[in-house]
Every structure is written in C-alpha cells, then in structure tokens.
N, C-alpha and C positions, 0 to 999 in steps of 0.2 A: 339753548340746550334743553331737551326736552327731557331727559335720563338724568339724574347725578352722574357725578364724575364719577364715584367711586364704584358705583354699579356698571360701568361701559367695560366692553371688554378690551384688550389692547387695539384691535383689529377698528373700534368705533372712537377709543383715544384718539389715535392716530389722523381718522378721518376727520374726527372734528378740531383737532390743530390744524391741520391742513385747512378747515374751511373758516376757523380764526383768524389764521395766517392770510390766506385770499381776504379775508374782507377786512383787515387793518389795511392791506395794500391796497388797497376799491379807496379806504377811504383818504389814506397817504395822498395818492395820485388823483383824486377829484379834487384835493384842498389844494395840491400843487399847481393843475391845472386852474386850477380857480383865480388862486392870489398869484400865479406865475409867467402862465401863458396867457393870457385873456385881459382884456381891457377892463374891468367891472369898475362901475361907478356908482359906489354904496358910500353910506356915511361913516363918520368915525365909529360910531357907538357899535352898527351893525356890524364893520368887521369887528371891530372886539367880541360881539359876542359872539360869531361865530369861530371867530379863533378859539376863544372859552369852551365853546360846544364842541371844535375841533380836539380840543386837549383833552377833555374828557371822556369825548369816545376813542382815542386811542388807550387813554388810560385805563378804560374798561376792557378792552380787548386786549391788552400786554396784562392786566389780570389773571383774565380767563384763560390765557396763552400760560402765564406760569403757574395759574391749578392743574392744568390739564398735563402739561411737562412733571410737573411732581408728582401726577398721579400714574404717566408711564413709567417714571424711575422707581415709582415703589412698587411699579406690577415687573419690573424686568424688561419695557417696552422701549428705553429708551439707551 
C-alpha cells in the first residue's frame, strides 16, 4: 500500500481490497498447485518452511483485508 488506509477514498478502498483479495488467491492457488497437482520433490524441512512462509503470507494479507474492510465500514463504503 502506498497511501494509509485511513487517507484512500472509498473509490481506492475498494480498489485495493480487490487487489488484496486477487493476490491472497495468486497465492492460495500457487501453493495448491504446488503441494496438489504437481509432483515436487523437496525435503521435509523445505516444505515445512514453505508451508511457514505459506501461512504467514496469507496471514498478512487476511490482515490487510480486515484494515481495509474496517476502514470502508467506518467511511459508509461497505
């Protein structure tokens, strides 16, 4: 995010849940793809931490997802 939340207007709210939303699912469906449909042959340790790394950038973006939803419910955007 390049602006504070609380300074975007609803109009750029909006747009940047939207492109939260897009890129938690970018990263949903490459990890699915990844550990689902695909053969990979990595070690224990490596998938642990990418699973690690996997959890924590969801967990950042479902964050930024619920500052950005509380900051349209207190403009009237949502």
């Amino acid at each position: 995010m390049a602006r504070k939340i609380e300074d975007m207007t609803i109009d750029e709210l909006k747009a940047e849940l939207k492109r939260l939303k897009d890129n938690l699912c970018d990263v949903e469906d490459m990890h699915a793809f990844t550990f689902g449909k695909t053969s990979v042959h990595i070690g224990a340790e490596k998938a642990q931490n990418m699973a690690a790394e996997y959890e924590e950038e969801c967990r950042l973006f479902n964050e930024q997802i619920a500052a950005v939803e509380k900051a349209l419910k207190a403009k009237g955007g949502l």
